[in-house]
C-alpha positions in Angstrom: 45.6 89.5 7.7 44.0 93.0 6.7 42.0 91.5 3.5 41.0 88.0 6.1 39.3 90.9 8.5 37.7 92.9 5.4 36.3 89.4 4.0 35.0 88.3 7.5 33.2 91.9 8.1 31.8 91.8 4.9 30.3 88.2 6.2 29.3 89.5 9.0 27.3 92.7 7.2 25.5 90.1 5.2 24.0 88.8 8.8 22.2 92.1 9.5 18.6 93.2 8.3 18.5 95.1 6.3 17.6 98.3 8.4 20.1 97.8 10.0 22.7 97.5 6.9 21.1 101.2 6.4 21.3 102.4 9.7 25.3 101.4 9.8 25.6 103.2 6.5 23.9 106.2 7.8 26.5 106.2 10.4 29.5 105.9 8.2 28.6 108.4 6.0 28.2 110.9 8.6 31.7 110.2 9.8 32.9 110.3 6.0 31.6 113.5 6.1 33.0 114.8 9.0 36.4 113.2 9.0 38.9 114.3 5.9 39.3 111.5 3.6 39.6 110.8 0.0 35.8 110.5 -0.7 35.1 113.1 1.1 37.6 115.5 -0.8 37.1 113.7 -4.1 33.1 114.3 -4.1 33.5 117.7 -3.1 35.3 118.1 -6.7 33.1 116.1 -8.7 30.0 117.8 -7.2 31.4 121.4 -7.9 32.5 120.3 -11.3 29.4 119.1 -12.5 26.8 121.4 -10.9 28.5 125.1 -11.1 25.4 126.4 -10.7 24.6 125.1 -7.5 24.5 127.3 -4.3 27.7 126.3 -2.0 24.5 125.2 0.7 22.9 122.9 -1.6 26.0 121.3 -3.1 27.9 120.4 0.6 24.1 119.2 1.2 24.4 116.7 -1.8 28.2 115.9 -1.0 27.0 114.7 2.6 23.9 113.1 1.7 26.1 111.3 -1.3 28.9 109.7 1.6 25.6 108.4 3.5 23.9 106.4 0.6 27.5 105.4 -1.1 28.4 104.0 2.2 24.7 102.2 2.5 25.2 100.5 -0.7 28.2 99.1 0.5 27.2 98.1 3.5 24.2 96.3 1.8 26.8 94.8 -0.5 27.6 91.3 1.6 23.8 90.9 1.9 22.9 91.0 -1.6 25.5 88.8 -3.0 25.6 86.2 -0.3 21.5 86.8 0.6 18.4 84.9 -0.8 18.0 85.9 -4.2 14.3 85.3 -4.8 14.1 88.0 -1.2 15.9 90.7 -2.9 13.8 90.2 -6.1 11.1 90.6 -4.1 12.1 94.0 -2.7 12.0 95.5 -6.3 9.1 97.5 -7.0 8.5 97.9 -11.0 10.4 94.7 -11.4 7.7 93.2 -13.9 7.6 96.7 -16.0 11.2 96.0 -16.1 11.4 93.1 -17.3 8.5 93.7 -19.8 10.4 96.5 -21.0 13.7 94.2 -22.0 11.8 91.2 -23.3 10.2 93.9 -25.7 13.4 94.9 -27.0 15.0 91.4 -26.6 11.6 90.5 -29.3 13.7 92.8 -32.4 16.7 89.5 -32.3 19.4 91.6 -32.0 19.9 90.9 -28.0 20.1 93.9 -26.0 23.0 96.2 -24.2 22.4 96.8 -20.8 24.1 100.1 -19.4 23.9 100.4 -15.3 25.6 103.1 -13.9 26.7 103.8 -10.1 23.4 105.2 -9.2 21.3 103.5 -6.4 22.4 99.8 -5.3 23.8 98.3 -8.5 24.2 94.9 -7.2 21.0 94.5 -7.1 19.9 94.4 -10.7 21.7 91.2 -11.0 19.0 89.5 -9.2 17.1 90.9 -11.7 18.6 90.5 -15.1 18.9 86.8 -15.4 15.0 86.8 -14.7 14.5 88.3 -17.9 16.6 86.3 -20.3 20.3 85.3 -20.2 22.8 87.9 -19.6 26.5 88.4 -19.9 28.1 90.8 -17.2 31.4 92.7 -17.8 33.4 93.2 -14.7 36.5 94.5 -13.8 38.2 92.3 -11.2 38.9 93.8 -8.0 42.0 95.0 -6.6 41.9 92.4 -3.4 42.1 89.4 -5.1 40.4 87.5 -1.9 36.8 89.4 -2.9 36.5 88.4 -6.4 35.3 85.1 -5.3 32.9 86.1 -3.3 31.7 89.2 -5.9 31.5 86.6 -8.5 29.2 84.0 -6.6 26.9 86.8 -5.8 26.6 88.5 -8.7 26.1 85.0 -10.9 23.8 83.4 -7.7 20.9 83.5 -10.3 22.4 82.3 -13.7 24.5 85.6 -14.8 27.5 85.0 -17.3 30.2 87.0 -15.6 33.1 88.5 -17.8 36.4 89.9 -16.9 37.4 93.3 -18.6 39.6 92.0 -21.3 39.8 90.4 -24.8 38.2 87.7 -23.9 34.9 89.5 -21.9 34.4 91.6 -24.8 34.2 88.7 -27.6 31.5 86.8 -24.6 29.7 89.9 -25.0 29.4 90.1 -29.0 28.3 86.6 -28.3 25.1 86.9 -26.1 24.6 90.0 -28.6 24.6 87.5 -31.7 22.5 85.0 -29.5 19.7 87.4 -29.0 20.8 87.8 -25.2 21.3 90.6 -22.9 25.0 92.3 -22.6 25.1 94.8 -19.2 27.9 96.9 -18.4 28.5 99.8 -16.1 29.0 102.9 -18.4 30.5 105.6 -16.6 34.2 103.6 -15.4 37.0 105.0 -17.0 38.3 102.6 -19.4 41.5 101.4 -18.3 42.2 97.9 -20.7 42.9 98.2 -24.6 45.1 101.3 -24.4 44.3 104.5 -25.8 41.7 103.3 -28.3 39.5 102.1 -25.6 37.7 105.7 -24.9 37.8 109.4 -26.1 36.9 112.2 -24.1 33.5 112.9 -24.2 31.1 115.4 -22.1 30.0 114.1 -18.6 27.6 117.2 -17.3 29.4 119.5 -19.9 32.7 118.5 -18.8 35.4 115.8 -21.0 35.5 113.0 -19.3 37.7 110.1 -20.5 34.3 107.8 -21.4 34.5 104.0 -22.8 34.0 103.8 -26.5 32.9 99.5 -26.1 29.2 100.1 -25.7 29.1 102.3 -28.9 31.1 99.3 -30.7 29.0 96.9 -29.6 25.5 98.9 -30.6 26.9 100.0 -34.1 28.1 96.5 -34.9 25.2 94.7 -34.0 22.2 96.5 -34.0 21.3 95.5 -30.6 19.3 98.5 -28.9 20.3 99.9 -25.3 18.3 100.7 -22.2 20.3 101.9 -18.8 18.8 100.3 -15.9 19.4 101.6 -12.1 17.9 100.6 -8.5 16.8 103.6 -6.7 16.9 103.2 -2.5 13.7 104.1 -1.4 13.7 106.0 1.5 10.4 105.5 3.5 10.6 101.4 2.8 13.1 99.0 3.1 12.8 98.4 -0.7 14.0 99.6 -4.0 12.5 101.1 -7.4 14.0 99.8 -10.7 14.0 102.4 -13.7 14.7 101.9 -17.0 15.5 104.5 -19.3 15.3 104.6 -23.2 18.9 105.6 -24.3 19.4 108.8 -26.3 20.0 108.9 -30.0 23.6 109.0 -31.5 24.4 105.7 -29.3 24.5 103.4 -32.5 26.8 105.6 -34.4 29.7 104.9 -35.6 32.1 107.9 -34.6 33.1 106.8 -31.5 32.9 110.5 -29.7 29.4 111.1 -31.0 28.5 107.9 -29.2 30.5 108.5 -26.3 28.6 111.9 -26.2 25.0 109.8 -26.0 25.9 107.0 -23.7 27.4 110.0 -21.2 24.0 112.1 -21.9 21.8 109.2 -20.8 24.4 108.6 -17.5 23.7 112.1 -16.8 19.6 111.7 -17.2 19.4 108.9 -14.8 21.9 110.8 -12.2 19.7 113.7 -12.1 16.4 112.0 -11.5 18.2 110.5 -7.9 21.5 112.9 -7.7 22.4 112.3 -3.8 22.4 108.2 -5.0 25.3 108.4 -7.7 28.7 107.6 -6.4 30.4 110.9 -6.4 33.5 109.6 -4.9 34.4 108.1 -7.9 37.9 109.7 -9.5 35.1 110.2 -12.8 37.7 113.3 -14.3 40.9 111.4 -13.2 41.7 111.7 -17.4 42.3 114.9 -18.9 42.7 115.7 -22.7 45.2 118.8 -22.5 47.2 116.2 -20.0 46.8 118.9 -17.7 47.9 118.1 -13.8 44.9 115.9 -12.5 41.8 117.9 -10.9 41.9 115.7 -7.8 45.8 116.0 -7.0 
């Protein structure tokens, strides 16, 4: 009954404008703020971890404004995947750079790695992607079985491959490589599938953070170079700014924690240029190398 309500408010969300979706996010995120909850408490930690030089002022200023544009791009979530396409593509500002930018590096034939992280509206580069040449998207399915239908129609409504996080999503991803296509994947989850091998901890704002070691597989085996791609919010128009961002060196090495070490570095470049859009809430330190008790407990 609880997940039948969830899926038909998430319908209903992709009714409203736009504007609107913001305004209801607005609201939610002051409540988030002001209520004591788990994202509230958890982005508290992440934001002290990662800026310890920040005045206490500025950093609940960042934790507030955080809950407010988390809970917009959640709210705008319904919209984009069940919305017009071709009307969220439009919304894009820099969209052609963008796609200039990939096809560029899609013209060397070794495909290209995508890396998005949680920073700005991620759902809506996939309107994007598929515009520039075929891509294969990893994903790890949902908790609520009930969503991943309607996740999975929205995120492939323009042609996207979409790949579960197991054996089988990482050998689709060595294929679009080899194919001269476009692998994206969201670089800063903490790699759960494929045991112990599947990360090392690696510095996230000078902090280990248990960090994926797939991307720098799939870079050192194929060749294939690596942008990171995020969807700012704009704030005085209902639209959006892609950036791209050139990934740092060490990403095509072959030690995993030197490439875990470059793909965190470039995570970190993108979240400072919009720092209030990242998703703070996230459990990013939930790991700990000394097996120490968990920072969040």
């Amino acid at each position: 009954m609880k997940n039948h309500l969830l899926l038909s408010l998430a319908r209903l969300f992709a009714l409203l404008p736009l504007p609107l979706c913001r305004g209801l996010g607005e609201f939610i995120g002051f409540w988030l703020y002001r209520i004591p909850n788990r994202n509230l408490h958890d982005a508290r930690i992440n934001i002290d971890i990662c800026f310890p030089e920040m005045a206490k002022t500025e950093k609940e200023r960042l934790v507030r404004r955080s809950l407010a544009e988390t809970a917009k791009t959640f709210v705008e979530m319904p919209s984009v995947w069940l919305g017009d396409p071709d009307k969220w593509f439009e919304r894009i500002e820099g969209r052609e750079e963008a796609i200039a930018a990939m096809r560029d590096l899609l013209a060397q034939g070794k495909g290209l790695i995508l890396a998005a992280p949680h920073l700005g509206n991620w759902e809506i580069g996939a309107h994007l992607l598929a515009r520039a040449a075929p891509v294969t998207v990893l994903y790890r399915p949902p908790r609520k079985p009930e969503f991943e239908a309607l996740i999975l129609r929205g995120r492939s409504a323009i042609g996207g491959k979409m790949v579960a996080t197991d054996a089988r999503g990482v050998k689709a991803l060595f294929k679009a490589l080899k194919n001269g296509e476009m692998a994206a994947i969201l670089p800063d989850q903490e790699p759960k599938a494929g045991g112990k091998e599947a990360g090392v901890f690696a510095p996230f704002f000078g902090v280990p953070a248990h960090t994926m070691v797939l991307i720098g597989r799939l870079a050192a085996k194929t060749g294939a170079p690596m942008l990171y791609v995020y969807v700012e919010r704009l704030k005085r128009s209902p639209g959006y700014r892609i950036h791209t961002v050139t990934a740092p060196q060490g990403i095509h090495d072959s030690d995993p924690l030197v490439s875990a070490t470059a793909l965190n570095a470039g995570v970190e470049t993108c979240v400072r240029q919009c720092p209030e859009q990242y998703q703070w809430s996230y459990r990013r330190f939930r790991g700990r190398p000394d097996g120490a008790p968990s920072r969040y407990a």
